[in-house]
Each structure stands twice: as C-alpha cells, then as structure tokens.
C-alpha positions in Angstrom: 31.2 -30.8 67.4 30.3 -27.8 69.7 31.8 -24.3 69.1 34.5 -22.9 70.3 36.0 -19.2 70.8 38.3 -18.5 68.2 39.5 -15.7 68.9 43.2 -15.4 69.1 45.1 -12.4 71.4 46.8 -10.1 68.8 50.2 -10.3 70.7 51.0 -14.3 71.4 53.8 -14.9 73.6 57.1 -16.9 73.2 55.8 -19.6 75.1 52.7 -19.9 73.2 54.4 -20.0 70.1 56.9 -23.0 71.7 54.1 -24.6 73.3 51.9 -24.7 70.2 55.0 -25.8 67.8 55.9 -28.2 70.8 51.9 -30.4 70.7 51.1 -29.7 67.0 51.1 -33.1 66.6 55.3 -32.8 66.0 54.9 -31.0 62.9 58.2 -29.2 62.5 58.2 -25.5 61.5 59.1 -26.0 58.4 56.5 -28.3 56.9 54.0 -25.6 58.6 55.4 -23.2 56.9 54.7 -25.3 53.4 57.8 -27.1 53.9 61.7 -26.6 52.7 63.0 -28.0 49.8 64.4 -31.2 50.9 66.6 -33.6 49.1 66.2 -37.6 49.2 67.7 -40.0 46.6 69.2 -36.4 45.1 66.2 -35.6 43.9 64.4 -32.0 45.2 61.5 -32.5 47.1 58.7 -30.2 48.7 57.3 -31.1 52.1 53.9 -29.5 52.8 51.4 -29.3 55.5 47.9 -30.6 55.3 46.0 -30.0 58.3 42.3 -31.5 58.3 39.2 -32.4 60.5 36.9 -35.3 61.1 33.6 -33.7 61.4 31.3 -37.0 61.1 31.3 -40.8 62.8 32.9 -43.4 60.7 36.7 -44.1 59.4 36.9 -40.7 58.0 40.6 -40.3 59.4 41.7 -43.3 57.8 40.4 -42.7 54.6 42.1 -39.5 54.2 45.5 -40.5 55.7 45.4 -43.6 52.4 44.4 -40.9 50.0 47.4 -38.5 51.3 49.6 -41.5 50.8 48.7 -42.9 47.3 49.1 -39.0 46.6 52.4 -39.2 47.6 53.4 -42.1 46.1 52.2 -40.5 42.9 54.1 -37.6 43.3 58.0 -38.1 43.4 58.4 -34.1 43.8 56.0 -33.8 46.7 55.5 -35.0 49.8 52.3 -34.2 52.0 52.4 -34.8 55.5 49.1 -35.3 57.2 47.7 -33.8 60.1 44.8 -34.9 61.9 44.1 -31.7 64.5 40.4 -33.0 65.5 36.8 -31.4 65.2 36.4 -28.5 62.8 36.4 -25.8 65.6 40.1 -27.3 67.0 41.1 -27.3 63.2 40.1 -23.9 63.0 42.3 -23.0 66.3 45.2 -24.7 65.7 45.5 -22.7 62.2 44.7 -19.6 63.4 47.5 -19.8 66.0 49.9 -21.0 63.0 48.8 -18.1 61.2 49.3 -15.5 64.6 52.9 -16.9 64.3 53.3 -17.1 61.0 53.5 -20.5 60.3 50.7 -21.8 58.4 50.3 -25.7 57.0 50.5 -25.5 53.5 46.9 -26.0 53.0 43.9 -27.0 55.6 40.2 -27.8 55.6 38.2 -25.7 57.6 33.9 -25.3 57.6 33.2 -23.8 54.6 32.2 -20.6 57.0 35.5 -19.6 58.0 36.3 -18.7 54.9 35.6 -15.2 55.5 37.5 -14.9 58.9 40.4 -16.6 57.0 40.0 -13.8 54.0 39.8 -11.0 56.8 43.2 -12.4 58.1 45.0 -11.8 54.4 45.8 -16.0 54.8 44.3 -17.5 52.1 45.6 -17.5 48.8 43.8 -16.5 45.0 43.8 -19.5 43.4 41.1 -17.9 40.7 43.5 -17.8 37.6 44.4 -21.4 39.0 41.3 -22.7 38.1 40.3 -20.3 35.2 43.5 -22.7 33.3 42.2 -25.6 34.5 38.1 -27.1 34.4 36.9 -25.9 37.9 34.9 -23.6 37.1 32.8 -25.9 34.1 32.8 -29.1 36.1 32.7 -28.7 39.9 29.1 -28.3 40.9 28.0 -23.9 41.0 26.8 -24.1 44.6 29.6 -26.6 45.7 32.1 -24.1 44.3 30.1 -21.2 45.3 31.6 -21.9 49.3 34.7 -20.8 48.3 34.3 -17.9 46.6 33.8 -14.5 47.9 33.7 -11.0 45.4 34.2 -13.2 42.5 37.6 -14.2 43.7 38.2 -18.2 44.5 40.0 -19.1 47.8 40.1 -23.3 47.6 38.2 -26.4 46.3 35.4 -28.1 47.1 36.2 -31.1 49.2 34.2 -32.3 51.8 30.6 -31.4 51.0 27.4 -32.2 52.4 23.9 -30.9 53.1 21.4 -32.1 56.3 19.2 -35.1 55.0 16.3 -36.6 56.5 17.3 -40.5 58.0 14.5 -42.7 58.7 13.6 -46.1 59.9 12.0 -47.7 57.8 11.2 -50.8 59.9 9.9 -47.9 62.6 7.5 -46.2 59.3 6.6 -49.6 58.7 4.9 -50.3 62.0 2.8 -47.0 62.9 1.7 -47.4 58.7 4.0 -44.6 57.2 4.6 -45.7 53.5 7.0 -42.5 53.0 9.0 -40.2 54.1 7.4 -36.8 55.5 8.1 -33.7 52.2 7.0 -30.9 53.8 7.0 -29.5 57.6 2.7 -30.6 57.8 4.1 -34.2 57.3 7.2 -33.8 59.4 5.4 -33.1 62.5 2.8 -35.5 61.7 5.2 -38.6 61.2 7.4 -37.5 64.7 4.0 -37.6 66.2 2.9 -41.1 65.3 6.5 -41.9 65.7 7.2 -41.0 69.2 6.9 -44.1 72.4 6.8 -43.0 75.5 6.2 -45.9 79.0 5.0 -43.7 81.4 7.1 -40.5 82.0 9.8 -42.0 79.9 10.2 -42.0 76.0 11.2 -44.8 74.4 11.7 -43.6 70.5 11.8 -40.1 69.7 10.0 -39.3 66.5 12.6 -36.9 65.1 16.1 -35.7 66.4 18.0 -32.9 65.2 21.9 -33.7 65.4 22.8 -31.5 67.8 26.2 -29.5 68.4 25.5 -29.0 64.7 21.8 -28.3 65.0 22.9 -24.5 63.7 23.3 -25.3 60.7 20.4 -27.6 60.7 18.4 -24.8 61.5 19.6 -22.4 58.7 18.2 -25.1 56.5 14.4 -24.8 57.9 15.1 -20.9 57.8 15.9 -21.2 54.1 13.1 -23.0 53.4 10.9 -20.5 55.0 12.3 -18.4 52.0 15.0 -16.2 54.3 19.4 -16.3 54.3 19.4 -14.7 58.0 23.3 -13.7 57.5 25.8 -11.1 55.0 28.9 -10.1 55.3 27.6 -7.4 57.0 25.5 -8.5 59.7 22.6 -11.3 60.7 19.3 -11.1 61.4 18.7 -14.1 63.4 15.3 -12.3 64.4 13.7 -12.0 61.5 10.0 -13.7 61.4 11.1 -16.2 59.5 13.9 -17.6 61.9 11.4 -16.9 64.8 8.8 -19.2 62.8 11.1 -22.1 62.5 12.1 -21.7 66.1 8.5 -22.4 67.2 7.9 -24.9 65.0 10.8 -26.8 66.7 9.5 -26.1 70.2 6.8 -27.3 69.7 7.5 -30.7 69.0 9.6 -30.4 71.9 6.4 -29.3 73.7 4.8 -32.2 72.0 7.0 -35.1 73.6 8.3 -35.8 69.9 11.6 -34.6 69.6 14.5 -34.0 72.4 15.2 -30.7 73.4 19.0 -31.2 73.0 21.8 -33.9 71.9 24.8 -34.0 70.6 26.5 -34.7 67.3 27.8 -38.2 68.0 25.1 -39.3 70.3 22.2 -38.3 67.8 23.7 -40.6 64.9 24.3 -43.3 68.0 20.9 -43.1 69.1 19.0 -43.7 65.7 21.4 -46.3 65.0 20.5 -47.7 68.3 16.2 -47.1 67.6 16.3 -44.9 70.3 14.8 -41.9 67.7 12.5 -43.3 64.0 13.6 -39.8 62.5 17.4 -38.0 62.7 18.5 -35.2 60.6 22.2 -35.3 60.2 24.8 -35.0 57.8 25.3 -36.8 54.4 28.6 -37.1 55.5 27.5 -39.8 58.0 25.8 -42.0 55.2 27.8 -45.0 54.7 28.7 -45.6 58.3 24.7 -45.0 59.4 23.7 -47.4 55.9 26.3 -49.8 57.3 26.0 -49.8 61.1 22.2 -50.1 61.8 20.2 -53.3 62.1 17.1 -52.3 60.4 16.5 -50.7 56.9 17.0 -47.2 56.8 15.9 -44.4 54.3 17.2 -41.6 53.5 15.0 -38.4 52.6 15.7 -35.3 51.1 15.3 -32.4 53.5 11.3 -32.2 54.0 10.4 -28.5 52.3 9.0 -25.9 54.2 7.3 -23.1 51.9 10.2 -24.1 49.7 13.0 -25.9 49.3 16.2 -24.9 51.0 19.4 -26.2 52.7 22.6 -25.1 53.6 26.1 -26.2 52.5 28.3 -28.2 55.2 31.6 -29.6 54.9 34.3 -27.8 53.7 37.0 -27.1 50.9 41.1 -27.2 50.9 42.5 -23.5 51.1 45.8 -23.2 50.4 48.0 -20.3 52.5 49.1 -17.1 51.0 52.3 -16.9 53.1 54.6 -19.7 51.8 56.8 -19.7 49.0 55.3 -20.0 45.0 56.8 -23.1 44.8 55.0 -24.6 47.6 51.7 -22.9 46.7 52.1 -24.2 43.1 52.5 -27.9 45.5 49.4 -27.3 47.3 47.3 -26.6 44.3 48.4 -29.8 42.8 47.6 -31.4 45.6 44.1 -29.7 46.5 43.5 -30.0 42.2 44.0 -33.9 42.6 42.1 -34.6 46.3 39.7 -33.1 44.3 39.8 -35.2 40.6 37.2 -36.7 39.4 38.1 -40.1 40.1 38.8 -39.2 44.0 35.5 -37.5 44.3 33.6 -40.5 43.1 36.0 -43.0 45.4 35.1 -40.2 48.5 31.5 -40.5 47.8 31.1 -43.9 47.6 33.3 -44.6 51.2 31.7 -41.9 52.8 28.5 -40.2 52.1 30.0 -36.9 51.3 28.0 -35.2 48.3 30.9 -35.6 45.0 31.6 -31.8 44.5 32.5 -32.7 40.6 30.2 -33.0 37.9 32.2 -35.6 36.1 32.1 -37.9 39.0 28.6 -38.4 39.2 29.4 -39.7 35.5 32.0 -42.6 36.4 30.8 -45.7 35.8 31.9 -46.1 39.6 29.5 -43.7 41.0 27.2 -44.9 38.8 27.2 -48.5 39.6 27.0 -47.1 43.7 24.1 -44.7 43.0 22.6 -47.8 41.7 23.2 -49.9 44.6 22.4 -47.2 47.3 20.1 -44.9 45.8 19.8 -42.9 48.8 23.3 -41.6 47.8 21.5 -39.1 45.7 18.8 -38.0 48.2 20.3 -35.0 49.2 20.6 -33.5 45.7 17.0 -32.6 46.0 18.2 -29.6 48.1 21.9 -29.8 47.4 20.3 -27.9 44.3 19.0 -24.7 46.4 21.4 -25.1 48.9 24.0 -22.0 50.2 27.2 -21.0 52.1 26.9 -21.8 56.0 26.9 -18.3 58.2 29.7 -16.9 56.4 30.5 -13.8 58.3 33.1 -12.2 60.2 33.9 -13.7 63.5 31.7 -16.7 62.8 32.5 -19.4 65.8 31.2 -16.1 68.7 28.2 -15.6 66.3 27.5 -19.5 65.9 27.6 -19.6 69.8 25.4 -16.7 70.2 22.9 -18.8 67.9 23.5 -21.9 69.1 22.5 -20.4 72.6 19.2 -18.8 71.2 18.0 -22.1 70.1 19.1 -24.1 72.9 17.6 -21.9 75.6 14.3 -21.4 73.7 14.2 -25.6 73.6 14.7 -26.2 77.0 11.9 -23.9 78.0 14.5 -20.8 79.5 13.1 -17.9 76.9 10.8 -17.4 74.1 11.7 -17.7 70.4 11.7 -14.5 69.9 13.7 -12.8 72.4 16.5 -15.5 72.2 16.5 -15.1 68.7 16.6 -11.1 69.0 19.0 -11.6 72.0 21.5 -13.4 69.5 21.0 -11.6 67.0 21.8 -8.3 69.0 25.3 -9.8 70.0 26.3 -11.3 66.7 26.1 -7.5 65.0 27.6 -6.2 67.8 30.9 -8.6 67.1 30.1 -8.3 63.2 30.9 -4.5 64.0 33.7 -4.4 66.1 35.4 -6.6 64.2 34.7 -4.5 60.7 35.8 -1.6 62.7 39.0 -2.9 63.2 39.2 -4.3 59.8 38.9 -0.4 59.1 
C-alpha cells in the first residue's frame, strides 16, 4: 500500500476521459454518475456506484461484494453495483479522475485522510442533517465519527476503522521468558532486543517490525504518544522534537539489529505469520486473517504507550458525491446508513478485525459472544479511545510521500532524523501552500 501522486492535470483530455471510462472496470457512465432510473419488472429502480478498496490481507473483497448483494436483495428500489478499484491510493485515483470529468460513483471509500482533498474539490456531499434525523451522532463511536467531520459539518460514515496494534508471538515470548506484552516504549525496545536471532551476519527473527508502506501512519501513532498531532489544516510540522524523538528511537533499534529498516505492507503481516519477526505492528484490520493463518498462538496488544497514550485512526468511511441527482443521494445514504447498521458492524467485526464503528454493536449478543471467544478483538480499544484523524490536510498523498521519505531515508542510514524530518516537513508546507493559494 505505498503512495502515490494524486495529483490530477486541471484540463484532462478526450482520450483520458475515454480511456478511463473504457478500464474502469466496465462501469458505464451512468452508474458513475449515481446511476439512471432504470426500469425492471416495471418497477423504478436506482443504479448507483460504490467504489471501494482492500487495504489489508485476507478475503476482504469478498466479504464486501456478499454484503453489497444481500443489500440489494433487500432493497427492491436500489441496486448497488460494486466496484473493486484496488489499494487505497488507486481508489483515491480512479475517483479523482471520475470527479475531473464529472462522473463520480455514487459513493466510495477512501483513507479517512482524503477527506479534506475531497472537501477542497466541492465533491462530497453534507450529509449532517442526514444523521442529525437519524442516531449517528448518539451511537457511532465520537472519534470513529470524528474522521468524517470537518468545521462541524459531516461528510460520510464510519466504515472501515482500525487503529495500529501490537501482534505478538506468544510461543516466541514464551521462549526468551516474556510473560507479557511490552506497555510502554522502555519495554518495547527491551522485548525486540531479547527477541531478535541473528546466525552470523544473518537475522533469523526480528524482534519487532513495523508494517511498512503504511509505517506513516504507524509513526503518527508513537508521535501522538509523545504528546504531539504533527499536522492542521494548515500546515505540518513533521520537525517538531517530538517527531524527531520517535524517529531516533526507531533507528535505533535498527542500529540495534532488532527491527528491519524497511518492509512492506503484505510482506510484514507474511513474515510474522511466517516467525520470521516475534513482534509486528499492523493494522486491526488484519486480525482475523493473522488469528487464523499462523501456526503458533498469537497476542494481540494494545499500542505500547509512550509518555502517553496515543494512536491514530486508519481505515476509512463511505462518502457519498455531491454531484448526482437527490434521488440518488437520498440512495447512497440508505445504503452507507445500512453498511453501517448495527447488525453489519458487528458481522464486519467479527469476519475481519476492523474496530465496529457503532456503539450498539459492541452490545449484540453476536459481538459479544466473539469478544468472548477472541478477546484480543478489543485490544485496540485501549488507544482506539485517544486515537485521531490520519494527516488530514490538503494534498495529502505528496505530503505522505514527503514523510514516508523522511523516515525511510533516516532508517537506512542516508540522513539524520532531524534533517529528513525538517527536509519533509519543508516540502509538505510548501504544497500545503500552493495548493491553499489556489484554493484562494
């Protein structure tokens, strides 16, 4: 799940626009643009557009495509068609080029921080007095909900939420003496040391890995719980002593020989699953298939604290677009309102990992009877709690890469903490700005 450029040229060409319409996975124009009212058995029907990713390992696709159809077969009036588009960042492309020619899906499900660049755009639409008739507001969790929102005004619905947590091996603990998993930074670097096998030159079992491609986020987390949000909608400051802190406290378990200097998203989850690292932070998203797929016991462990607690929000919510027709926004909501429920939250929990973003599902006697049977289902709570939004600021995928960058040149040894961080955070307010100034 690396990043990619988003930007989009502000004059597309005829050819693009063909092209795109042409490998958009034969979604016609219409059901991009929401859909026309179609008639079937002389009844009137509205075909929309749902556009998603799959941002974790497992059968996420094919959990999503048997919701979208028992929603469907629900719904006489409505008919969904679903559209798988990839990672989050070829999401994220493939609606802002819908949106450059003016043919948006119906609704999509972005990372919660391209919100903002969506909002910027005039796409998304205000579905605030939406929920204010409904319960949104009294029974999805504050921080879930909080992701969508922006100057009081709500934008979508919590769908796909998740925070880092701390996987473990227990069988792994269980051998170097570790009764428990690490709570604080002193007994993080302690464990990945004890943790870590190396033959020679060559490591066996790293102590700790951070996923990477989506280490970014990962390393918001340890900045918030060094007590600092590095990011407004104004500008980032990437630089700040607290990032800078975490930053060395990352190289050096590099330094160490205890964690890798890099990885990717796929091949971090494949390689604890494999005992190739004791310690992985990843996403709760990945909980089932990780719970499911390895051969020893594993543990899951709320985000060890640094100063504080702290984490930051992944996943993301359904928007719904602003340029379609009332009726089919009126569609969307209903079908964003019941992905959402409280019965499909608990179901989406339980077959994924992915945090329930309702109250009242944590209630069913379902989710109840799971939490039960795999009480690491709840671990992330612990910092779900404190959690935030994910670098929600304008051009977000050029400032991601600019961090992403910082933190992967510092790890390999090319630069200092410091001036990668300051490096980074020099370009990402240089984009922040022109891109305000436009906005002006």
């Amino acid at each position: 799940m690396s990043a990619s450029k988003p930007a989009l040229p502000s004059q597309i060409l005829s050819s693009q626009r063909r092209q795109f319409l042409k490998t958009s996975m034969t979604v016609s124009a219409a059901a991009m643009l929401g859909g026309m009212p179609l008639l079937a058995s002389g009844q009137q029907h509205v075909k929309l557009a749902f556009m998603y990713p799959v941002g974790v390992s497992g059968d996420i696709n094919r959990i999503v495509s048997t919701m979208i159809s028992s929603f469907n077969a629900a719904h006489s009036d409505i008919q969904v068609e679903a559209i798988y588009a990839g990672s989050y960042d070829n999401t994220e492309q493939k609606v802002m080029t819908a949106l450059g020619v003016g043919e948006p899906p119906a609704a999509w499900l972005p990372i919660n921080s391209m919100m903002t660049t969506f909002q910027n755009m005039d796409a998304l639409e205000d579905v605030t007095a939406l929920a204010k008739a409904d319960d949104v507001f009294q029974d999805f969790l504050p921080g879930f909900l909080g992701t969508c929102m922006a100057d009081d005004k709500l934008y979508g619905l919590p769908f796909q939420c998740s925070t880092p947590v701390l996987y473990y091996n227990k069988a792994a603990f269980e051998k170097v003496g570790l009764k428990a998993a690490p709570t604080d930074w002193v007994e993080l670097e302690a464990a990945a040391k004890a943790l870590a096998v190396r033959k020679g030159d060559a490591t066996e079992q790293w102590g700790v890995t951070m996923g990477g491609g989506w280490h970014d986020w990962i390393f918001e987390s340890f900045v918030r719980q060094n007590g600092l949000v590095f990011w407004n909608k104004d500008g980032v400051r990437f630089d700040a002593p607290e990032s800078v802190h975490a930053l060395e406290f990352w190289l050096r378990m590099v330094q160490a020989g205890y964690m890798p200097a890099a990885s990717t998203w796929e091949s971090s989850a494949n390689d604890f699953m494999a005992g190739r690292t004791a310690m992985l932070y990843h996403s709760t998203g990945s909980m089932t298939n990780i719970l499911k797929s390895a051969s020893f016991p594993v543990g899951v462990a709320p985000m060890p604290k640094g100063k504080q607690l702290g984490s930051t929000m992944g996943g993301g919510p359904i928007l719904i677009a602003k340029n379609q027709p009332d009726a089919h926004k009126q569609a969307a909501w209903t079908f964003a309102r019941w992905m959402t429920n409280t019965a499909n939250q608990a179901q989406w929990c339980i077959d994924t990992g992915y945090l329930a973003a309702r109250k009242s599902s944590w209630d069913t006697p379902e989710l109840q009877a799971h939490v039960a049977k795999v009480p690491e289902s709840r671990s992330a709570f612990v910092t779900a709690e404190v959690a935030g939004a994910f670098l929600q600021v304008p051009g977000y995928h050029k400032v991601r890469s600019h961090l992403q960058s910082a933190i992967d040149r510092t790890l390999i040894g090319e630069v200092a903490p410091d001036a990668a961080l300051r490096d980074a955070s020099a370009k990402s307010n240089q984009e922040i700005q022109r891109l305000s100034r436009r906005r002006g």
